[in-house]
Backbone as CSV, one residue per row, in Angstrom:
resi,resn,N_x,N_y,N_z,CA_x,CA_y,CA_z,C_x,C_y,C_z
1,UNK,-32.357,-11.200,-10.457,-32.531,-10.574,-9.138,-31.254,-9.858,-8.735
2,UNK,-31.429,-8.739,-8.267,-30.661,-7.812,-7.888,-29.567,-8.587,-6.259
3,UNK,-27.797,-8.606,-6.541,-27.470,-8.100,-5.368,-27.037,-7.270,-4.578
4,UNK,-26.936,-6.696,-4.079,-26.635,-5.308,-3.430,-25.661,-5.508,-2.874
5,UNK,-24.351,-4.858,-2.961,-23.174,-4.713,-2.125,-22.906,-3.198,-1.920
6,UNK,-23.286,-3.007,-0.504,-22.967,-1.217,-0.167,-21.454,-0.603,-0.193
7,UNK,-21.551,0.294,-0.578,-20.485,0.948,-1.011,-19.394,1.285,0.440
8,UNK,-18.201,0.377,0.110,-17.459,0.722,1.490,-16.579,1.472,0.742
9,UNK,-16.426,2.920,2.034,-15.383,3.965,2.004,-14.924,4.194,3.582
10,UNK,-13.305,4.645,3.685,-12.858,4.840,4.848,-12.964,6.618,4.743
11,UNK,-13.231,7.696,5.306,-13.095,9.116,5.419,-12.162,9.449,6.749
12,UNK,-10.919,10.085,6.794,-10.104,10.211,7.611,-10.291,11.774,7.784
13,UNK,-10.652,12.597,8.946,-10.562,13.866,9.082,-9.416,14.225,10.068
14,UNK,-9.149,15.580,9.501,-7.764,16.051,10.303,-6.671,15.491,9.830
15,UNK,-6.706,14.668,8.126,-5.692,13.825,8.283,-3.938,14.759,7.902
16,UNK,-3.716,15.842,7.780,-2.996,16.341,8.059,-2.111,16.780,9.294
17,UNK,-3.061,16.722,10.308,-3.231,16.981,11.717,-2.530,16.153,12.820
18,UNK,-2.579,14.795,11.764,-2.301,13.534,12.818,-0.822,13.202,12.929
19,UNK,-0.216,12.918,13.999,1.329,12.601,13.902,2.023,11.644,13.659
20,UNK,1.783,10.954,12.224,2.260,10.216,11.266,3.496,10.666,10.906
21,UNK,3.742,11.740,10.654,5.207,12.562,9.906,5.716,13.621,10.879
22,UNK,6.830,13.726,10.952,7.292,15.160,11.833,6.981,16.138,11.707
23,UNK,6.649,16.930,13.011,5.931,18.070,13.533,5.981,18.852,12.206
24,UNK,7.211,19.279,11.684,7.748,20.337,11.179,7.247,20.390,9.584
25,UNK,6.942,18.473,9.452,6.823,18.239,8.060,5.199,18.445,8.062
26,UNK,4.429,17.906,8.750,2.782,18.354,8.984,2.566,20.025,9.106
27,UNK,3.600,20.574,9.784,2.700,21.746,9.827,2.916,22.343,8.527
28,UNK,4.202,22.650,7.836,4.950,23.114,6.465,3.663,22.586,5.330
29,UNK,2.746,21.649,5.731,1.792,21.043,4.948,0.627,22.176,5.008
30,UNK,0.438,21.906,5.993,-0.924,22.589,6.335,-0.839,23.795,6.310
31,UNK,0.292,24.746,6.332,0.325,26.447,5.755,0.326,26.521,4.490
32,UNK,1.655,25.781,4.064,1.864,26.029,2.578,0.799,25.633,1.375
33,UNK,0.041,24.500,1.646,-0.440,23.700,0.358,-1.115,24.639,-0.168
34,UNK,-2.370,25.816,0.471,-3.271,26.524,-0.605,-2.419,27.482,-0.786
35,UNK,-1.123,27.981,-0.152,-0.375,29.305,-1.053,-0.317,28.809,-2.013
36,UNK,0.375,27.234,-2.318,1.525,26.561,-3.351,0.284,26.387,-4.466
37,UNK,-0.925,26.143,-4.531,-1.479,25.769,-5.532,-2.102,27.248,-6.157
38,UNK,-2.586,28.256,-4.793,-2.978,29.286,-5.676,-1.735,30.046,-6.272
39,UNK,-0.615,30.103,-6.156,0.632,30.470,-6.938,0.979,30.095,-8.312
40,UNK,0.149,28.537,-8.655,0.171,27.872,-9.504,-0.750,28.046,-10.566
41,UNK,-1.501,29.004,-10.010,-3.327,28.893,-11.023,-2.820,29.280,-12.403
42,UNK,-2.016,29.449,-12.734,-1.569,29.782,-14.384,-1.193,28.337,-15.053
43,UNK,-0.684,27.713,-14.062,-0.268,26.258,-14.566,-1.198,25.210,-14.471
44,UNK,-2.458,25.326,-14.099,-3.438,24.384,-14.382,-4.507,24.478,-15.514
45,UNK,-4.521,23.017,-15.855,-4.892,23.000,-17.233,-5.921,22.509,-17.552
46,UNK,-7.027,22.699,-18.046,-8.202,21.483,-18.348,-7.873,19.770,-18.197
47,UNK,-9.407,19.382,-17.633,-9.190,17.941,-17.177,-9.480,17.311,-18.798
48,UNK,-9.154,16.343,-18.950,-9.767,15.441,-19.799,-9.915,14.021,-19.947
49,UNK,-10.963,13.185,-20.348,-10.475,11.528,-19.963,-10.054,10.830,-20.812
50,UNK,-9.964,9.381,-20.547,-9.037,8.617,-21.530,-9.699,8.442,-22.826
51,UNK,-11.470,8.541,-22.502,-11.655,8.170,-23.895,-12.354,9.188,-24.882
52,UNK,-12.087,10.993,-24.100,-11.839,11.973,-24.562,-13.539,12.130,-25.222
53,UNK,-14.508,12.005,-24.219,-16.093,12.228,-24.470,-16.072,13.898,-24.061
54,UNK,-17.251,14.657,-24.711,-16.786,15.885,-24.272,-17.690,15.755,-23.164
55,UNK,-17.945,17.412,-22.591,-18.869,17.431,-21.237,-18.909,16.285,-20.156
56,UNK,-17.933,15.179,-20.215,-18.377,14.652,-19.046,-16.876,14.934,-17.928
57,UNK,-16.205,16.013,-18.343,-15.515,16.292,-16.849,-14.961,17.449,-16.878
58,UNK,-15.174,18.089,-16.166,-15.152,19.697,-16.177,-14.439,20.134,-14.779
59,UNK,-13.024,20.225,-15.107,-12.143,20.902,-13.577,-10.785,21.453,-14.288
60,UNK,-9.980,21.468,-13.342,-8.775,21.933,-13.897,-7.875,20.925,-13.257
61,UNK,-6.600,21.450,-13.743,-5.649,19.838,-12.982,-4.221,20.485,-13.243
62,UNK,-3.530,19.779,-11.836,-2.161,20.437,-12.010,-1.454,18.753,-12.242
63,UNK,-0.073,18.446,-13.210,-0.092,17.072,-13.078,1.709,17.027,-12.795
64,UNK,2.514,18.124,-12.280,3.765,18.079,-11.619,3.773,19.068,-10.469
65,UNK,3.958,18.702,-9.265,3.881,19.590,-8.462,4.865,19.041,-7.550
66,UNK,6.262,18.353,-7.912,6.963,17.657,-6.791,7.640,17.971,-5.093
67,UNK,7.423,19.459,-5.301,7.161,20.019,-4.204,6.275,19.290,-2.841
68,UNK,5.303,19.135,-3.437,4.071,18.257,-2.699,3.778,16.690,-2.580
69,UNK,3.946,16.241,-3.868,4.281,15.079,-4.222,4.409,13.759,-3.164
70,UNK,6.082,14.371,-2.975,7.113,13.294,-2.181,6.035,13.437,-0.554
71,UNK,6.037,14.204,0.047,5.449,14.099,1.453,3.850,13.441,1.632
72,UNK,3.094,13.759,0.374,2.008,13.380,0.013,2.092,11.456,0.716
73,UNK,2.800,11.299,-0.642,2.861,10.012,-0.386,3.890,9.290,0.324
74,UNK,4.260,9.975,1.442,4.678,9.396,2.525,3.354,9.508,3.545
75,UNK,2.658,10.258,3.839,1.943,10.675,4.385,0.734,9.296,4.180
76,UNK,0.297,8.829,2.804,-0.867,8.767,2.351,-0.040,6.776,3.333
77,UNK,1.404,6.414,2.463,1.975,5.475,2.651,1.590,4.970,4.348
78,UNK,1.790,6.077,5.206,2.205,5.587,7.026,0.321,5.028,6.897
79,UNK,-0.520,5.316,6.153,-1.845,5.109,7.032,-2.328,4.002,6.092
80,UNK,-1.806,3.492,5.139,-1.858,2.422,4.819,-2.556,1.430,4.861
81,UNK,-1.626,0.849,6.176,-2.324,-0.388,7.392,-3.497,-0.251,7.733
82,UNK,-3.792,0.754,8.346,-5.606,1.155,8.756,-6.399,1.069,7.485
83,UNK,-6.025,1.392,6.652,-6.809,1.309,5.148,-7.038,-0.075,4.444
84,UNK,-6.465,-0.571,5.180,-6.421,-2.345,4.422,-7.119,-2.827,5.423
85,UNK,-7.391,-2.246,6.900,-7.838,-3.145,7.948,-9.579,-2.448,8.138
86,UNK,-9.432,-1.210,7.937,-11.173,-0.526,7.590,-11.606,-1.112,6.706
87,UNK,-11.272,-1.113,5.499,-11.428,-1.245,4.373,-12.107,-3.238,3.990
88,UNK,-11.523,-3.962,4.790,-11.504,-5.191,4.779,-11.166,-5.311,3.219
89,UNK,-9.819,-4.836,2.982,-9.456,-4.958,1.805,-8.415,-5.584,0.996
90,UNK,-8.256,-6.701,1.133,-7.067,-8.017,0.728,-5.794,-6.964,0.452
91,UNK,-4.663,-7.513,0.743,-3.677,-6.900,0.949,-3.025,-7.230,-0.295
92,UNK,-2.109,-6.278,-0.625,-1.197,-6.469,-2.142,-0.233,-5.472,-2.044
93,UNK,1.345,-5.706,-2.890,1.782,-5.137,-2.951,1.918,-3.586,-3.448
94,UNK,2.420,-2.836,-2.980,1.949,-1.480,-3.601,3.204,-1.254,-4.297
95,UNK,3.149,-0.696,-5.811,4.062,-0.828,-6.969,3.902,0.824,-7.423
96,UNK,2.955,1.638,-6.544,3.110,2.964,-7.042,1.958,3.977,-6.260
97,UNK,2.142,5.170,-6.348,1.016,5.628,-5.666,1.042,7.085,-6.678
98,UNK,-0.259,6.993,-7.746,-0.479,8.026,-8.440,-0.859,9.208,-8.034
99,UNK,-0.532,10.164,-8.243,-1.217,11.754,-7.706,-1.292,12.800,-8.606
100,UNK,-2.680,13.470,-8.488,-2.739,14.605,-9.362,-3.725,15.558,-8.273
101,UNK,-3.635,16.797,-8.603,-4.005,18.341,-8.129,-4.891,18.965,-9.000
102,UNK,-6.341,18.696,-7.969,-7.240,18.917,-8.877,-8.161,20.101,-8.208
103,UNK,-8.514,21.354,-9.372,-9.273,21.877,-8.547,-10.766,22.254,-9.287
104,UNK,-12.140,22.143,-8.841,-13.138,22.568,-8.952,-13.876,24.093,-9.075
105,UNK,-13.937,24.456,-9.949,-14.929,25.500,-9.720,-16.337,25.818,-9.798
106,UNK,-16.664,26.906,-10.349,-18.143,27.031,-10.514,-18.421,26.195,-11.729
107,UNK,-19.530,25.150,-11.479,-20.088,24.667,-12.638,-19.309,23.139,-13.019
108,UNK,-18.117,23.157,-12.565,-17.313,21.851,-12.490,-18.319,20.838,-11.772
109,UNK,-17.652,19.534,-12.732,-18.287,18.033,-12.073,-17.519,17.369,-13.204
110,UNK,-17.772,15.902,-12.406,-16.874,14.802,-13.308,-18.140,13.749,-12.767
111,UNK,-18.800,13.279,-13.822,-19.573,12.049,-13.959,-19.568,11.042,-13.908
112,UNK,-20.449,10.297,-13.649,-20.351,8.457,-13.132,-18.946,8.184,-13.506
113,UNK,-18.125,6.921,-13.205,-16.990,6.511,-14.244,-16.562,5.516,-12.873
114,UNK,-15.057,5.054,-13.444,-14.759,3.975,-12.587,-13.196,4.375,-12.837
115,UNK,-12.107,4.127,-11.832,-10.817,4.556,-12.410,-9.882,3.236,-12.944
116,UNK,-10.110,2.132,-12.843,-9.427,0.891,-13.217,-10.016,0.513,-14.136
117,UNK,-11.076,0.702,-15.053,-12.102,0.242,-16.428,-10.997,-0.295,-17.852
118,UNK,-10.106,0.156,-18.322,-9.345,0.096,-19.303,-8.015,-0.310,-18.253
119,UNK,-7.337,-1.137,-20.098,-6.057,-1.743,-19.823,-4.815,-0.977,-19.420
120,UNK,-5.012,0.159,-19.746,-3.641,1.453,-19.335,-3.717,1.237,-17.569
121,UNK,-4.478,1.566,-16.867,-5.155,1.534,-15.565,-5.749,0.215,-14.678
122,UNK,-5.479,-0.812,-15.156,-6.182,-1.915,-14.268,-5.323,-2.289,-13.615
123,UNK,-4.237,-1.456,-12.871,-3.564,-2.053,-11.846,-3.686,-1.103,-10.347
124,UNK,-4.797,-0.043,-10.881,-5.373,0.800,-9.654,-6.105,-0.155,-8.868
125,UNK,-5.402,0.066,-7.215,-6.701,-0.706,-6.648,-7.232,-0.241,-5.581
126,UNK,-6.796,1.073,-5.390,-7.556,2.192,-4.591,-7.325,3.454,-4.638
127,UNK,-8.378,3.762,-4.468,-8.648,5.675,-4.968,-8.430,6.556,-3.992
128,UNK,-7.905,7.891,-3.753,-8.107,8.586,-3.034,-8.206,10.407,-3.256
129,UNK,-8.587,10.284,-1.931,-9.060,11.759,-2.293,-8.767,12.814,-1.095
130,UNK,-7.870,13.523,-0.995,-8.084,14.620,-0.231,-8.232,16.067,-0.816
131,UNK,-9.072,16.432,0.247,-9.582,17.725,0.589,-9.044,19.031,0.657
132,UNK,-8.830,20.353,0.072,-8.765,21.479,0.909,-9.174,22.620,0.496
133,UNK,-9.640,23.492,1.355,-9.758,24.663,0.833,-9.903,26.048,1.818
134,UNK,-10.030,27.173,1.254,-9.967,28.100,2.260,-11.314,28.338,3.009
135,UNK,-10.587,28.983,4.225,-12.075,28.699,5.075,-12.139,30.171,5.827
136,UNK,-13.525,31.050,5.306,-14.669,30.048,5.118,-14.842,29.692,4.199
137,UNK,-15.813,28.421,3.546,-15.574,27.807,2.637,-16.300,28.733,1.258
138,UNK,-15.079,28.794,0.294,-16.649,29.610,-0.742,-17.272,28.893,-2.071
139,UNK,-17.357,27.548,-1.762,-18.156,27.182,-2.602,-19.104,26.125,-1.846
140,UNK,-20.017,25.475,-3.113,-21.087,24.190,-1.976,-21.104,23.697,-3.232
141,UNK,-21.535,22.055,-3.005,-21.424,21.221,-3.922,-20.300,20.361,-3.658
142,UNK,-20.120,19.916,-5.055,-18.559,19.483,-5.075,-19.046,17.720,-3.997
143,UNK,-19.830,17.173,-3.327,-19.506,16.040,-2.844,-19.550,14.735,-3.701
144,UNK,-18.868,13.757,-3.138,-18.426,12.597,-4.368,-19.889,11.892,-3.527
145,UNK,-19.891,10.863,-4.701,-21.117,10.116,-4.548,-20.524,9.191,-5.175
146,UNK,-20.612,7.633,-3.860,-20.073,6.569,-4.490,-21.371,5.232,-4.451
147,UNK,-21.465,4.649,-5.525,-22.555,3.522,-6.200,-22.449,2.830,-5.293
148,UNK,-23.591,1.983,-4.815,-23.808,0.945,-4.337,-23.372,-0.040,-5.505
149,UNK,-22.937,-1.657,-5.205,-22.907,-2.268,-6.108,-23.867,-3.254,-6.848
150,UNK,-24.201,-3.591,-7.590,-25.036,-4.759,-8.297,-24.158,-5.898,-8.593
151,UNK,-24.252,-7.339,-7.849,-23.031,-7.934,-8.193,-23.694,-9.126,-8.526
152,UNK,-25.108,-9.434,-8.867,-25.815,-10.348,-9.486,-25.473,-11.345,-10.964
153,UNK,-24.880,-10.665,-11.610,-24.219,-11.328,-12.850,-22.529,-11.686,-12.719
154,UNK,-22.088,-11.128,-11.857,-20.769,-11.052,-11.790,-19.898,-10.123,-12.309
155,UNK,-21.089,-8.850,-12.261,-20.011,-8.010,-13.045,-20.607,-6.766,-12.225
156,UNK,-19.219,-6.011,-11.630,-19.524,-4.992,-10.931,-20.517,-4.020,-11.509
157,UNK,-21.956,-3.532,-11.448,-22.336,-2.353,-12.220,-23.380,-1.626,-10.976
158,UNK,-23.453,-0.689,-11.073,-23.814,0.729,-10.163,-25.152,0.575,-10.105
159,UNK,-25.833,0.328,-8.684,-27.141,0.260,-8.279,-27.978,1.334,-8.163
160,UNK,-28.783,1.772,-7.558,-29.678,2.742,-7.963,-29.759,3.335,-6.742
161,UNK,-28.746,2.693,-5.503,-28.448,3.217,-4.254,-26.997,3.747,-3.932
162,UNK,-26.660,4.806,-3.358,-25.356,5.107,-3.233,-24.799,6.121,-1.793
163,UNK,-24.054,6.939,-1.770,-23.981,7.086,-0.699,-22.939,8.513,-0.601
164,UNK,-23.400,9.657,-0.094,-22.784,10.660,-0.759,-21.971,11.311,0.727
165,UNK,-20.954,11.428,0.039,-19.654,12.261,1.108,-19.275,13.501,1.045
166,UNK,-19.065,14.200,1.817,-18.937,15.657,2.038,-17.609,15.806,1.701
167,UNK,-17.215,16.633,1.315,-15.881,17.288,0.702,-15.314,18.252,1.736
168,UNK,-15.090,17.302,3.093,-14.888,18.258,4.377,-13.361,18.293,4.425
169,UNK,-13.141,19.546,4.692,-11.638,20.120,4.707,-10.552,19.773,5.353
170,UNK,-9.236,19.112,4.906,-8.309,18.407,5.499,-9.142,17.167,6.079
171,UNK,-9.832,16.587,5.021,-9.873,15.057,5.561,-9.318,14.329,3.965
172,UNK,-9.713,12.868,3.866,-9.216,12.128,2.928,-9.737,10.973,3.086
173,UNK,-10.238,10.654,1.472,-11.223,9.081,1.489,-10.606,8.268,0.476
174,UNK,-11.286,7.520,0.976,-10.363,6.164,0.485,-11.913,5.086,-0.051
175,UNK,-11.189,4.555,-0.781,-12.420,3.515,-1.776,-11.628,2.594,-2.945
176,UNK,-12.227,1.665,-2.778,-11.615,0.830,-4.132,-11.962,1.364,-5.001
177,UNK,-10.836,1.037,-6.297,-10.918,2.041,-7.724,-11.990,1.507,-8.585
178,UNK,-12.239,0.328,-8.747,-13.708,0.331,-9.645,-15.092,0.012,-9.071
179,UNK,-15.218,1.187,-7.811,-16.691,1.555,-7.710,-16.986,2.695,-8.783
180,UNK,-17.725,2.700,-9.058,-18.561,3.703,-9.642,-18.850,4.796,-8.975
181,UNK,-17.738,5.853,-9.338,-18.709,7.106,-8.845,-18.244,8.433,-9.427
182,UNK,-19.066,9.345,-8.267,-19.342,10.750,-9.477,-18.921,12.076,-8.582
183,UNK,-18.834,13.206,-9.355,-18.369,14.704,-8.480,-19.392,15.201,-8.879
184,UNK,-20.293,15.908,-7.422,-21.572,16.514,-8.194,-20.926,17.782,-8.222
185,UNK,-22.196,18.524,-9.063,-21.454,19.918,-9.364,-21.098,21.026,-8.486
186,UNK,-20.390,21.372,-8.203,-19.977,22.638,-7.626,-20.076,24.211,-8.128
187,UNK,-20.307,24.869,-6.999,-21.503,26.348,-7.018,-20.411,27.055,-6.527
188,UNK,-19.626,28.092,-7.312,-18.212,28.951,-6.207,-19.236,30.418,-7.035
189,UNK,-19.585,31.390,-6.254,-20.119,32.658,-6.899,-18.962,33.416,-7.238
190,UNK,-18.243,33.674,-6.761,-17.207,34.379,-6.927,-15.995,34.138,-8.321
191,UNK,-16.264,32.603,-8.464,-15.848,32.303,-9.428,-14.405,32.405,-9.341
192,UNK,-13.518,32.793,-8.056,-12.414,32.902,-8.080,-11.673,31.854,-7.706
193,UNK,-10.486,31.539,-8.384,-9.694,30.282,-8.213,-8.960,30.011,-6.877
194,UNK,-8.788,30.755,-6.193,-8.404,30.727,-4.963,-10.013,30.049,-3.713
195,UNK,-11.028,30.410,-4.217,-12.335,29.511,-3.425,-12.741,28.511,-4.379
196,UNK,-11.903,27.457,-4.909,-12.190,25.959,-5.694,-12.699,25.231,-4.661
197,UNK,-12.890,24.514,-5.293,-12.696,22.980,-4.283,-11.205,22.351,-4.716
198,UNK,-10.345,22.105,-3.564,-9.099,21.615,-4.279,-9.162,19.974,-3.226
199,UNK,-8.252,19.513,-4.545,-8.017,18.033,-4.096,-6.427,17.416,-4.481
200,UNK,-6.016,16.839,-3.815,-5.174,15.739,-4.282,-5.594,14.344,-4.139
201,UNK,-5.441,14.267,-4.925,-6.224,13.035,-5.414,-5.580,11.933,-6.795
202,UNK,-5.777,10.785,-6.659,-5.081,9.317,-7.028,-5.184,8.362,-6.587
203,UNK,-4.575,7.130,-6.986,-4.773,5.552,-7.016,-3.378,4.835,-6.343
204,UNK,-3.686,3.854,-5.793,-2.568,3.784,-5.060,-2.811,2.150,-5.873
205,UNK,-1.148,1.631,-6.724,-1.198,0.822,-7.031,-0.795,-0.532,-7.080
206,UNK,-0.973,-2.008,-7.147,-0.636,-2.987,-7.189,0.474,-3.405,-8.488
């Protein structure tokens, strides 16, 4: 017999917006980030995963951008507390906070998966994801869809219910790293790298 554990996620909108960090350091965020990445579109490179299956992830990825980096995760660091207290999510030390720059285009998606599954990675113990792009927006698609759980045997595996989130601009979600979930595909006509879906996005770790 099936148990069902619904998929908890925190979604923070405006989270650039909010006055966590100085004036000067939020706004320098919120102009610069889509110059700094579309400046970059030569330096992003195909995604690929650890256990290197083909077709199941299709984006591009920037994986040094320290420019962005350092404020990122000060930023991601101040909201923390609320994330452990939404989240009802046992507290642990944090030993790192991973980040990569990811962007979507036409036809891009990344399939079911889990980010803590293998021994390189089982010290992820929450995922995140922010948002951005130019507006108006020129693509559709692109929302994450995270598994309900099946926790009947004792082993986390992905129910046949789930729960799908919008990829709304300057916000940022948060989820433990081994739910199960997926990037549906994204539709950009234009096909131009400057209307992706862009993300920063990573695991914040124990």
């Amino acid at each position: 017999m099936s148990v069902i554990q619904a998929a908890k996620y925190l979604q923070i909108d405006g989270f650039l917006d909010q006055s966590r960090l100085p004036s000067t350091v939020s706004q320098e965020c919120n102009i610069h980030l889509l110059e700094y990445v579309i400046s970059r579109e030569s330096r992003f490179v195909s995604t690929t995963t650890s256990t290197g299956e083909a077709d199941y992830r299709n984006s591009k990825i920037l994986y040094e951008f320290p420019e962005i980096s350092a404020w990122m995760v000060h930023h991601i660091s101040a909201i923390l507390p609320t994330v452990f207290t939404q989240l009802d999510h046992p507290l642990f030390e944090v030993s790192q906070i991973e980040m990569q720059l990811t962007a979507h285009n036409d036809g891009n998606y990344y399939k079911m998966h889990n980010d803590n599954g293998s021994a390189a990675v089982v010290n992820r113990e929450l995922s995140y994801v922010y948002y951005f792009y130019q507006e108006p927006k020129g693509f559709s698609g692109g929302e994450l869809r995270l598994y309900d759980l099946d926790v009947a045997t004792g082993w986390y595996e992905s129910a046949e219910t789930f729960v799908t989130i919008e990829p709304r601009n300057n916000s940022i979600v948060f989820f433990p790293s081994y739910y199960l979930h997926e990037v549906l595909p994204v539709a950009c006509p234009s096909r131009r790298f400057a209307e992706s879906r862009f993300t920063l996005n990573g695991w914040i770790c124990r």
